[in-house]
N, C-alpha and C positions, 0 to 999 in steps of 0.2 A: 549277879556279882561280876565285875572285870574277870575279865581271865590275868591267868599267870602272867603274861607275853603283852598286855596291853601296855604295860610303861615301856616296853621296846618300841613301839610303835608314835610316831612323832604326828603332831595335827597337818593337816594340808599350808596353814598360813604359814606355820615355821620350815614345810618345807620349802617353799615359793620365796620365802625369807632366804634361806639357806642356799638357794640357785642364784638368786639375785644375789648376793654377796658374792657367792664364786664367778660368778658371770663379771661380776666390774672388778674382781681381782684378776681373771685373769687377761680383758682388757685393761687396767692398768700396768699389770706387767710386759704386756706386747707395746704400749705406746712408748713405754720408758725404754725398750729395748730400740725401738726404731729411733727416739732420739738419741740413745746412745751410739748408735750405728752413723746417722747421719751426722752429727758433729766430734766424730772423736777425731777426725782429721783436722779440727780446727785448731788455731794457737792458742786464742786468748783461751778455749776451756783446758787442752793440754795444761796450761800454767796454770789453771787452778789447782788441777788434777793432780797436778805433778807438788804443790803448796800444802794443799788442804784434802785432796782424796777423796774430793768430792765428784762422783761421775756427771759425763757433759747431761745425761736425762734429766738428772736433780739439778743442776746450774739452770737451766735453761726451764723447767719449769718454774722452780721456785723464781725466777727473775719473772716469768710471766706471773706468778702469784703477787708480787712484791707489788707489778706494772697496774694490774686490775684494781689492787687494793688502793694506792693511790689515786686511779684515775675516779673508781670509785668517791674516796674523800672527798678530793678537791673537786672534780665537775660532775658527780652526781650518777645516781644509776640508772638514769634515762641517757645520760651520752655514753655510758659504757653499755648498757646494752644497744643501743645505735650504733657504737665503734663495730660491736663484736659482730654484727649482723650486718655491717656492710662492707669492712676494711676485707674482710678472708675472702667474701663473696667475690667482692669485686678483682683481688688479686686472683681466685682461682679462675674466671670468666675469662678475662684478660689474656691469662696463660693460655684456656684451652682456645679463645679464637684465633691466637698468634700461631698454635700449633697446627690448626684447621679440624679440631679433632672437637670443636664443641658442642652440646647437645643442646639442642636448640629449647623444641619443649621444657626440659627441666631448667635451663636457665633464665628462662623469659619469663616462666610459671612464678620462678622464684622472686625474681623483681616484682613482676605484678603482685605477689604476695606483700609482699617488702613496703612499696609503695598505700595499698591498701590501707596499711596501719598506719604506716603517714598522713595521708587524707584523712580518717578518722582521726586520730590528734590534733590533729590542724583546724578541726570545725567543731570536735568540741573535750570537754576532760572530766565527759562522764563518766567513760571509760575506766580511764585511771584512776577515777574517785572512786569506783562504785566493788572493783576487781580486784581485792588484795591481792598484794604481790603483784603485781600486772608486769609490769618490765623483765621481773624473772622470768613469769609464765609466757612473754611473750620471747625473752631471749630464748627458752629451752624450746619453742616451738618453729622457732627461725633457723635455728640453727639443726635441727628435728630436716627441716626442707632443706639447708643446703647443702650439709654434711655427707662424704660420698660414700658413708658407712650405712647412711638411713636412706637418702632418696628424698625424702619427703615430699619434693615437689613431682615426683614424676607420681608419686601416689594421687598426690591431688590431679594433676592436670588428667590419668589415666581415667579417674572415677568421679572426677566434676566437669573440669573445661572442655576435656573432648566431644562429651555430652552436649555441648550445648550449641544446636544446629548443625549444617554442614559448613564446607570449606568455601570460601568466597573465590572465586575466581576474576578479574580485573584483566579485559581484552587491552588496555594500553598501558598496563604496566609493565615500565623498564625491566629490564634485566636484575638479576641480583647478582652482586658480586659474592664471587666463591672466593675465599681463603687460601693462601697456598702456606706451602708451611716457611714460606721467609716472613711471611704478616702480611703480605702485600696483597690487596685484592685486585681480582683477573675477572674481568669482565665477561660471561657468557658471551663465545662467539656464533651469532648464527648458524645456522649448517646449511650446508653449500645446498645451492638448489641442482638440483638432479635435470638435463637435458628433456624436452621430450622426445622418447624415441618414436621416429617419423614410421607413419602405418608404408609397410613394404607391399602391402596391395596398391597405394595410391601408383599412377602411372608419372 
């Protein structure tokens, strides 16, 4: 017979259920905080705000909800998943080589990611015939790699790419230009060659 105390007790699935729900409510309530933070200095959402009472978090999502569902409609959910997997990527890259502050491995990892699935579409749409949902599973998996919450790619490149072989080393290749934080790249300068000092035994 159950014990007394056994309908207090909840299955393992409802609790993994139950963490998962508090887990993306209380990331949803941190993102909406941060876009409330980050544009409440703006005008055009002051005027909404100040109109309709509608906070800049909720303006600025729901316009991006509004933006997807269109682009969705009209060009399809192969160029919006394409938009969303390259437009952030390539603005965040951009930002961090301008600042000098960018990670090399995860952002190269992630392009070569990137491009892979290009290549494969490109030769052939078996792919996509054969993988329901495919542009989803592929947008939640791209964005899985470039997102700076997940990493994704530095999981991969740590536990694939690194693996495979060593470092090539190339006796006549140039220099690499290093980033400074204007954008501008600065050329690795030689280092000075050092005198020989003369043997003080010679006469």
């Amino acid at each position: 017979y159950p014990s007394p105390n056994s309908h207090y007790l909840c299955p393992p699935t409802v609790k993994t259920s139950s963490h998962i729900m508090e887990t993306l409510k209380a990331k949803a309530k941190e993102i909406l905080t941060d876009l409330n933070e980050q544009f409440k200095d703006n005008e055009l959402a002051k005027k909404v705000k100040k109109q309709t009472g509608i906070k800049p978090g909720i303006l600025v999502i729901g316009a991006g909800f509004i933006l997807a569902l269109f682009s969705i409609l009209v060009f399809g959910q192969e160029f919006f998943a394409k938009a969303v997997c390259f437009f952030p990527p390539a603005i965040l890259s951009l930002a961090k080589l301008r600042s000098g502050t960018i990670d090399g491995p995860f952002w190269i990892t992630y392009w070569l990611i990137f491009n892979i699935f290009n290549v494969i579409e490109s030769i052939t749409d078996y792919v996509e015939e054969c993988i329901p949902f495919y542009h989803w599973l592929k947008l939640m998996f791209l964005v899985w790699c470039f997102h700076t919450s997940t990493k994704g790619s530095t999981h991969i490149y740590e536990n694939i790419f690194a693996k495979f072989g060593d470092p090539v080393e190339v006796d006549d290749a140039e220099p690499m230009g290093v980033p400074s934080p204007g954008g501008q790249y600065v050329e690795n300068e030689p280092e000075d060659e050092q005198p020989l000092e003369q043997d003080t035994n010679e006469i």
